[in-house]
C-alpha positions in Angstrom: -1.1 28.5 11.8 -3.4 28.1 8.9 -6.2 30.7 8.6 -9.2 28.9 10.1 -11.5 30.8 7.6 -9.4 28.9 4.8 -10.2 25.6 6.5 -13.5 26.2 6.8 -14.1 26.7 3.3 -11.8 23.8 2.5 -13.7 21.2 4.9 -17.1 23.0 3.3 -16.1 22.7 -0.3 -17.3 20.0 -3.2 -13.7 19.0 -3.6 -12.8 17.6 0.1 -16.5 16.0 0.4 -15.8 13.8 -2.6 -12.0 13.1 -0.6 -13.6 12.0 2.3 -16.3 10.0 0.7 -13.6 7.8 -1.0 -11.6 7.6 2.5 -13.9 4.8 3.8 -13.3 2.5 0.9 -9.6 3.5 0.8 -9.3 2.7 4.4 -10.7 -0.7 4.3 -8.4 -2.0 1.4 -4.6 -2.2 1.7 -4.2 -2.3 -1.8 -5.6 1.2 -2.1 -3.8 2.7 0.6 -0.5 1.8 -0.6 -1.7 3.2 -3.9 -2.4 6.3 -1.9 1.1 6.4 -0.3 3.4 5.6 -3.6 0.8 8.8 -4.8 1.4 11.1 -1.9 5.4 10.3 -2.5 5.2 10.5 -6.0 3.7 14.3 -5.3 5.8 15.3 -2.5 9.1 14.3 -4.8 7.7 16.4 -8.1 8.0 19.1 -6.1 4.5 18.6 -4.7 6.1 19.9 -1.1 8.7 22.6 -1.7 12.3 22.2 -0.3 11.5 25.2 2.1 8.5 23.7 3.7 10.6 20.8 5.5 8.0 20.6 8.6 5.2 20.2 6.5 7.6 17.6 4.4 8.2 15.7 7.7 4.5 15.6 8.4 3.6 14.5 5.0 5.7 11.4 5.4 4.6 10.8 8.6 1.2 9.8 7.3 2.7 8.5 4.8 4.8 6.1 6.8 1.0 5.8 9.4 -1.2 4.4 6.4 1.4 1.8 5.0 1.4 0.3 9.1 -2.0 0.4 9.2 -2.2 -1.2 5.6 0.3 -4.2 6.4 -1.5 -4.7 10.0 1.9 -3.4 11.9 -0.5 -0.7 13.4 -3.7 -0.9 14.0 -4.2 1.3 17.4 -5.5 4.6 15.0 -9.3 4.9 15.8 -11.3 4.1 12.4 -12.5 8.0 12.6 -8.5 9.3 12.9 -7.8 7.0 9.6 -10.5 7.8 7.5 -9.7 11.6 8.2 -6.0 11.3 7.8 -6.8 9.5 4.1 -9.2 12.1 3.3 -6.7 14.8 3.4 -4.2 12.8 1.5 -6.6 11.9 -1.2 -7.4 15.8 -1.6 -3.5 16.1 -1.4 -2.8 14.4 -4.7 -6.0 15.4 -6.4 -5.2 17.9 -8.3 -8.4 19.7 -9.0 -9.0 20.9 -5.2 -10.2 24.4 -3.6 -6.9 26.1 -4.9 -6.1 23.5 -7.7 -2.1 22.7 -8.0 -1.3 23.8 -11.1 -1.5 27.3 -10.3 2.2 28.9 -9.2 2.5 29.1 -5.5 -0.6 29.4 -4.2 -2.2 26.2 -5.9 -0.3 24.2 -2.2 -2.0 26.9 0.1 -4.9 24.7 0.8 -3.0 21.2 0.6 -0.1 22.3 3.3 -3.1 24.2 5.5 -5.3 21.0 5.6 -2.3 18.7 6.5 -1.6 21.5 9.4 -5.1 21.3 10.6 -5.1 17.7 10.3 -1.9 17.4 12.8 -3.3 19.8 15.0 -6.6 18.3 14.7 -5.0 14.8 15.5 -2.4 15.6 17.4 -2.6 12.4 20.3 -3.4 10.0 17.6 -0.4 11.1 15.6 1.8 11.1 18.3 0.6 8.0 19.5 2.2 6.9 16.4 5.2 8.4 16.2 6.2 7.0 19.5 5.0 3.4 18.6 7.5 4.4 15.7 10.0 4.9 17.2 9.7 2.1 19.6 9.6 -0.8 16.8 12.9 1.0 15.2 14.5 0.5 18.5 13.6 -2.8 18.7 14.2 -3.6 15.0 17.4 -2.2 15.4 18.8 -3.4 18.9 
């Protein structure tokens, strides 16, 4: 699990105030959050995720997959408080000027990958909630 000190100073620091003061205005236009998405995609596939970190490549798209619902209107059980923090982390997710900025070898995704693990434990039901309502439409879609 992340070291909580590390996500203390990352929910403190200058860099993921300004990411959550954007979030509200994100979150209230669809146009923006698929923006966000094809930017958190773009990131993940330039290597923005390494291959070895498949969890946190699985969680990524989750979100991924939970903002471009909730921007079409397909999903719209995620409490306002839930979206505006999950597109808070992803805006500080493809910033790259953040507590450890991105361009520095190996450690510069420290602080991105501990965020998005504090953000899944942090909203685990809501999340879940999701997945299964996922999984559910496919089904449904499908059969």
């Amino acid at each position: 699990m992340a070291d909580s000190s590390l996500i203390s100073q990352i929910l403190r620091s200058v860099f993921f105030k300004k990411a959550t003061g954007r979030a509200g205005r994100y979150a209230s236009n669809s146009s923006k959050l698929y923006n966000l998405a094809k930017q958190v995609l773009t990131k993940v596939q330039q290597g923005g995720v390494k291959e070895g970190m498949a969890e946190a490549q699985l969680q990524v798209q989750l979100l991924v997959r939970l903002i471009r619902a909730y921007a079409s209107g397909e999903y719209r059980k995620l409490p306002w408080k839930s979206l505006v923090s999950v597109v808070g982390v992803l805006i500080y997710f493809v910033s790259p000027l953040d507590f450890i900025p991105d361009f520095l070898p190996i450690v510069g995704m420290t602080d991105d990958l501990a965020l998005i693990l504090w953000l899944f434990k942090t909203l685990s039901d809501d999340l879940s909630d999701f997945s299964q309502w996922e999984k559910k439409t496919k089904t449904i879609n499908i059969g």
